[in-house]
N, C-alpha and C positions, 0 to 999 in steps of 0.2 A: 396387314401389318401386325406384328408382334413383338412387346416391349419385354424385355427379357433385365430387370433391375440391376445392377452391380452394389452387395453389399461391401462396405468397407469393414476389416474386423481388426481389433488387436491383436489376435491369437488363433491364426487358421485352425489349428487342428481342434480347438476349443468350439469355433463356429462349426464344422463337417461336425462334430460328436454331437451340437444342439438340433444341428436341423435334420439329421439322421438317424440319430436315436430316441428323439421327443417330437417333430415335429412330420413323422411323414416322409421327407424326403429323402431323394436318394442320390448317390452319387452319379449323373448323367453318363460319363467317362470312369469305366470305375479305376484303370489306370492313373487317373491324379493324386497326387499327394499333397501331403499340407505344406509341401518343399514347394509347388507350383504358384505361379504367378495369379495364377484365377484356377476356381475348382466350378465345375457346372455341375448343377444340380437341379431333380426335377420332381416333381408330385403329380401324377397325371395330367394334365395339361401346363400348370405352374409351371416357370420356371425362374431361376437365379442365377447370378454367379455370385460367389463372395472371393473377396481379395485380401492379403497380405496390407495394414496400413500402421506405419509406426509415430505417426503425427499425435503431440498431444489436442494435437486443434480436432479431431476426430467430431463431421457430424454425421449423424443417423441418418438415414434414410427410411423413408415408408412405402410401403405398398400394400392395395386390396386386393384381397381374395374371397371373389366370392362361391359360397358353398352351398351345399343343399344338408347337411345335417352340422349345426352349429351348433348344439347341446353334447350333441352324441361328442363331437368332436371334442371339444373343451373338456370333457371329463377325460378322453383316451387320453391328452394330453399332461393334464393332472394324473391319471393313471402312471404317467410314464415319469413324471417327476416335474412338471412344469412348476415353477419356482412363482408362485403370486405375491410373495410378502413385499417385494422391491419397489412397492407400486399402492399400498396399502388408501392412497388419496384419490386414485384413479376408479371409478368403478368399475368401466369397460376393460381394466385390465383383470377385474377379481371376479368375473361371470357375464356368460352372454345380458348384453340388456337392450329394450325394445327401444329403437330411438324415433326420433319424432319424423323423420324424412322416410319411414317403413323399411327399414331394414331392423335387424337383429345382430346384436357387431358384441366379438369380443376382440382384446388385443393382447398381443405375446411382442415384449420386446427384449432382444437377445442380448447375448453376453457384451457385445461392442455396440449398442446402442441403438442399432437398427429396430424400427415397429412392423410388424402386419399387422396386418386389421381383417380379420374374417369377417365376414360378414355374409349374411343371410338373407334375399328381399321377401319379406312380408308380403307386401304388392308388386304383380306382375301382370 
């Protein structure tokens, strides 16, 4: 079995440019457009679709991902422009941090609300 998330976004082509240009991923189909109903998208085994939603009722969604370089990571991502100020109360959004259950968890939440949570296991 494999769960493949549907994000909801405001503004397709605003989501394809966040998760294609700062986070890694890439367009699965690269024939879709931000005109399409669902766009798929994938990061080595990851995957998503994000959709088209013009509700003000709009809620997030979340999902984990787990990684084997979660430092290395969160800096490329910073590198590329990852936006931390939006989230200034959170700390697991402003730097990977050790949590008590042994993982190592940062979180990116995009332009339409949706969270990942990378996370790293400590203990294996």
């Amino acid at each position: 079995m494999k769960i493949i998330p549907l994000f909801k976004c405001h503004h397709m082509q605003e989501a394809i440019d966040f998760y294609t240009q700062v986070l890694d991923f890439r367009q699965k189909y690269p024939e879709e457009t931000a005109n399409d109903a669902v766009v798929d998208l994938i990061n080595e085994e990851a995957e998503l679709q994000l959709t088209q939603y013009e509700s003000d009722t709009l809620y997030g969604s979340v999902v984990n991902i787990v990684v084997t370089d979660i430092d290395e990571r969160f800096q490329r991502y910073l590198d590329r422009g990852l936006d931390i100020s939006g989230k200034t109360n959170s700390p697991v959004h402003q730097e990977p941090i050790d949590q008590t259950w042994g993982s190592r968890e940062f979180y990116v939440t995009d332009p339409s609300g949706n969270t990942l949570r990378f996370r790293q296991w400590q203990r294996e």
